[in-house]
N, C-alpha and C positions, 0 to 999 in steps of 0.2 A: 551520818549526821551526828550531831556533838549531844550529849545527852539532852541538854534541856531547848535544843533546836527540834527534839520529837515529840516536846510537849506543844511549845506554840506552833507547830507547823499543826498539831491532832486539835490545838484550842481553833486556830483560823477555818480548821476544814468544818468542826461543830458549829462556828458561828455561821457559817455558810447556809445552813441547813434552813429549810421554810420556814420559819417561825416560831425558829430554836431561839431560848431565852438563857444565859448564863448567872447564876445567882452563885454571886457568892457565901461560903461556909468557913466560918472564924468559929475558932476555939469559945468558950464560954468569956473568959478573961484578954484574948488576943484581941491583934487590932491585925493581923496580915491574916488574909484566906488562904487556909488548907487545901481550898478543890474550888472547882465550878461544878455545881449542878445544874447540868443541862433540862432542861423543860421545853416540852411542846403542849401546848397548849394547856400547861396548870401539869402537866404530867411529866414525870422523869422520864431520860431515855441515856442517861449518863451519866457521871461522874470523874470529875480529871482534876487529879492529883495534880498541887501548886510545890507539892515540897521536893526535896532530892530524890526521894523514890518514886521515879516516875514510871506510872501506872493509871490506865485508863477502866472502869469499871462499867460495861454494858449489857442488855438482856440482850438473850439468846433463846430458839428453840428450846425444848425441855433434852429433846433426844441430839441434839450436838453437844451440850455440857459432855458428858464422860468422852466423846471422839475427839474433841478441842483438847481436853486432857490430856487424853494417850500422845494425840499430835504434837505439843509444844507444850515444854517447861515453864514458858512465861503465862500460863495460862492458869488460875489459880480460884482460889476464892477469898473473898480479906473484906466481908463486910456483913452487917447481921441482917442483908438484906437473903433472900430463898434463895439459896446454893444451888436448887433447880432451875432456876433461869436467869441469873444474876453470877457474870463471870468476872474474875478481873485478869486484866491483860499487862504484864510486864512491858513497859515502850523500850528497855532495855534489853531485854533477852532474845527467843529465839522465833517469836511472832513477825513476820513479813510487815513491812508497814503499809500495804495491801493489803493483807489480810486484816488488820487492825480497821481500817478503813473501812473495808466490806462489814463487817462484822458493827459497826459503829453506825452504819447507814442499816444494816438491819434493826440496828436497835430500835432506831429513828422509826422505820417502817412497821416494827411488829408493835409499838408505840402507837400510833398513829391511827392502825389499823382497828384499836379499842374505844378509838375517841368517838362521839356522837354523831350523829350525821348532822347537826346542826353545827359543832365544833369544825367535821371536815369539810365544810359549806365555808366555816370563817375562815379557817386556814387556808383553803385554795383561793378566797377573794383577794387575803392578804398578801398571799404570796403574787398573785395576779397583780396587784397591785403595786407590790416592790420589786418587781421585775422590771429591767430596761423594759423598753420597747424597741423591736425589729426595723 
């Protein structure tokens, strides 16, 4: 894939998500967005880099941060978000764009899995509800 065919192929797979919101993030003074921050339900579960350095920033388990490390180079840290469960993933380097994926749907899930049970009540109607029908 062509560098910036791994950003919107990774933006189309987040908009996909149940009830994933993209907000975009401009400089103080800018008028083009930096990133989308992905949100479910009021909550992050993302970050995707708009500029040349493409680079996707997701949570993770606390105890995979250091083995995602040793594993792959493109795997980093680059925000002042907790180093403990907040990774970022080079789209460029030596991350599988499967494993990017996976890791990007856990985000979504270990997300998710902290929301209210009134929030996972609206999120599963909503999603029920933008779903084709069979």
């Amino acid at each position: 894939m062509k560098p910036r065919q791994r950003t919107a192929a990774l933006k189309k797979f987040l908009d996909a998500k149940p009830g994933a919101v993209a907000e975009p993030f401009t400089a103080p003074r800018g008028s083009t967005p930096l990133a989308l921050i992905y949100k479910v339900m009021g909550k992050m579960f993302a970050i995707l880099s708009l500029r040349d350095d493409e680079h996707v920033i997701v949570k993770c388990e606390a105890q995979q941060v250091d083995m995602l490390h040793a594993q792959y180079t493109g795997v980093g840290h680059r925000s002042h978000l907790d180093r403990r469960y907040w990774i970022c993933i080079d789209l460029n380097a030596d991350v599988p764009v499967a494993v990017i994926k996976q890791l990007a749907v856990q985000s979504y899930e270990l997300v998710c899995a902290k929301l209210t049970r009134k929030q996972q009540t609206e999120l599963t109607a909503a999603s029920a509800k933008n779903s084709p029908a069979e």
